[in-house]
N, C-alpha and C positions, 0 to 999 in steps of 0.2 A: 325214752320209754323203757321201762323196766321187762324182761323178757322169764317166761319160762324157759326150763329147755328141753327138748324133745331131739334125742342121740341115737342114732340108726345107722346101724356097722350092716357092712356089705364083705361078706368072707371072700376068701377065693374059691372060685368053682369049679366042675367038671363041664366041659359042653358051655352049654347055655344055661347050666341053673346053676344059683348064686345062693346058699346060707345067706338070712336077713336077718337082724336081730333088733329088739329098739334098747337097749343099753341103760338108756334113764329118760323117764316120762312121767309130767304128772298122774298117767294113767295106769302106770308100771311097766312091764317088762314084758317081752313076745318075741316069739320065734316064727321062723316061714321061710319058703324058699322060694328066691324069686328066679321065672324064666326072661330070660334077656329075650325082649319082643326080636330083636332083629340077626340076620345071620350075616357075615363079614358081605356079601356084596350088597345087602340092602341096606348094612351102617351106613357102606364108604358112599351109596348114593343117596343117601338124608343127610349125611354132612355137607355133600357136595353142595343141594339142593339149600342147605341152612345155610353155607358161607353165600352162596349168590344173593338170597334174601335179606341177610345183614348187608353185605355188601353196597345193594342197593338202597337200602333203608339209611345207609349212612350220604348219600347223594345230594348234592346241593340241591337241585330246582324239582326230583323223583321223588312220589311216595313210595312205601310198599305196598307193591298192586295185592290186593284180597288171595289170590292165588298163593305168592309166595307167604304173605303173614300166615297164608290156612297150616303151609307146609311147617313153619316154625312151629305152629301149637299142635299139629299131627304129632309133630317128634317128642314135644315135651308132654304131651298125653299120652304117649306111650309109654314114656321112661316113667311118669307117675303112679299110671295103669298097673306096668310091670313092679313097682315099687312099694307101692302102697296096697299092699292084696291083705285078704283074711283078718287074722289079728292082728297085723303091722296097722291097716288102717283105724279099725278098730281104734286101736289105743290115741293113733293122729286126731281122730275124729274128738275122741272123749277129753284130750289135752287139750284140744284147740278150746271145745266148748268150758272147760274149764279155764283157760287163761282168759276167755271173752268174760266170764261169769266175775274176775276177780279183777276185770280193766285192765290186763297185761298182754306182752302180744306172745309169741309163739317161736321161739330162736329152735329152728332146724340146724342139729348140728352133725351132718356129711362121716362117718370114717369108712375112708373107702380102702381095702385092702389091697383088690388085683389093680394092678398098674395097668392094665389096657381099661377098667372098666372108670379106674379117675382120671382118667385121660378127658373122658365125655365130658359135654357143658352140662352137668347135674342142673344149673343156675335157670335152668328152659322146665324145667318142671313146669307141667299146665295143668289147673285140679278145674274139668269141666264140671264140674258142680254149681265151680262158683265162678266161672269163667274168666278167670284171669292166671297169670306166669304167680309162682308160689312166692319169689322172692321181689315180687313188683308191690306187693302190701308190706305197708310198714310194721304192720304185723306178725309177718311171718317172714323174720330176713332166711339166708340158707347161707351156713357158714363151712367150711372144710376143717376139721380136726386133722390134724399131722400129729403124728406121736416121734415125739423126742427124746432121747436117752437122757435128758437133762431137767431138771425144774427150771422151770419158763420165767426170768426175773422182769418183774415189775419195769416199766419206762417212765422214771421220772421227770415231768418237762414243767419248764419255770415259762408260764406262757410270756408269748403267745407260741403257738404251736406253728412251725415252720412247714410248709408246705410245696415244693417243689412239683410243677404239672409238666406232661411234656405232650403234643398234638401230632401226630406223625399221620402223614397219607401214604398208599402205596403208590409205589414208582415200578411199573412193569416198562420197561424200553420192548420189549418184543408186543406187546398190548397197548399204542398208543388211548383204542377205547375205556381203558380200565377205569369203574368210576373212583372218583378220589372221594374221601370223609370230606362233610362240611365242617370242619376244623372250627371257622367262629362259634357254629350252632354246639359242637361239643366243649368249647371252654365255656360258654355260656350257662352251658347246664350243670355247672362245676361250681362255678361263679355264685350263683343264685342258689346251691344246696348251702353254700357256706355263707351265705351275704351277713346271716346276723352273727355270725361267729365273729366273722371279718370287723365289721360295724362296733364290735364289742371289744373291740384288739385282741382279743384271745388267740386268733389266727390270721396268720400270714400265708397269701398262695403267691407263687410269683412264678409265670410260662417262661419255660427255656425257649429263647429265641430260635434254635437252630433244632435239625431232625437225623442227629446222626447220632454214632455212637462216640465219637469224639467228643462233641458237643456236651453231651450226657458227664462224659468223663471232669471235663474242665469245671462244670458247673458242680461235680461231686467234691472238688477240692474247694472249694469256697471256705470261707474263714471260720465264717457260721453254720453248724453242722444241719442238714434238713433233718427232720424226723421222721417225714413222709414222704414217698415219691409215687405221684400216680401217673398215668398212663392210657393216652385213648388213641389206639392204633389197631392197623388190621397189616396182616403180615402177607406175602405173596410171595409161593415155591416160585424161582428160578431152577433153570435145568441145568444146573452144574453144581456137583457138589460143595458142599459146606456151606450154598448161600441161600438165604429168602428173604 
């Protein structure tokens, strides 16, 4: 799918308000400033509340009960609410209906300046309009800009394109209840994005056996270089320094 782009810089701020700016859009250019909905104890207890939710959503035999999925799109309709105000959305609104009008979808493209505020899952954006997460339509992916002191050289690959997957569960020993990822159900959904790629030879996916960081290592020296390594894992503080 071919994409517009719609570019949205997040300055650094004073307090809780944030310089918004939209960069480049088919709609042009806007200024605003955004108030960060939440203050440092009501973040750290939505994140808490958002990693339990995933957590369990990733569950073998568990859904996510309505309570916890409300609490995810609480969090990302607020970060959207906060995000998309005045002329910011304005112009979102007027790009989107333009990319719809021309059959293109809408590439959200992230620069996020203060390091506590890209810390957050921007990726949980919820637009209750239309009642779904911002980058769950194919329409409308959300991508992160990082600015590099360098020009960004082209990846040339003589397919098929090599793919390296790796499944990790957490291991809490102090929490024998901890739920673990249904690990089949996430290669699966990996599997089946890429089936016709696969199907076509263009692409090669192949799961590392093992879930350490050893494992990881040995498998990075292979003869044939990967191009890609992705990764579907949830990570878990331990109480001793340097480890999770």
């Amino acid at each position: 799918m071919t994409y517009l782009d719609f570019e949205l810089e997040i300055s650094q701020g004073a307090g809780r308000e944030y310089p918004v700016r939209v960069v480049h859009s088919p709609a042009g250019e806007a200024r605003e400033t955004m108030r960060f909905p939440f203050d440092t104890l009501a973040l750290e207890s939505r994140l808490k509340d958002l990693q339990i939710a995933l957590l369990r959503s990733g569950g073998k035999t568990r859904k996510m009960p309505l309570p916890e999925e409300q609490a995810v799109q609480d969090f990302g309709r607020a970060l959207f609410e906060a995000l998309f105000i005045g002329e910011v959305r304005s112009r979102f609104d007027m790009s989107s209906r333009e990319a719809t009008h021309k059959d293109l979808g809408l590439r959200l493209k992230l620069r996020i300046q203060s390091p506590s505020l890209a810390a957050l899952p921007w990726e949980f954006l919820y637009d209750s309009r239309q009642a779904e997460y911002v980058c769950l339509s194919r329409n409308t992916p959300i991508v992160r800009y990082l600015e590099i002191p360098q020009p960004i050289q082209p990846l040339t690959v003589t397919p098929p394109l090599r793919i390296l997957g790796m499944a990790v569960s957490p291991i809490d020993p102090s929490d024998p209840q901890l739920e673990q990822l249904d690990l089949p159900r996430e290669k699966q959904r990996v599997e089946n994005a890429t089936k016709d790629l696969r199907e076509r030879g263009l692409l090669e996916l192949t799961w590392l056996e093992g879930q350490t960081w050893r494992d990881l290592q040995k498998a990075m020296r292979a003869a044939n270089p990967w191009h890609i390594f992705i990764s579907s894992a949830m990570a878990v503080l331990i109480n001793e320094p340097t480890k999770v």
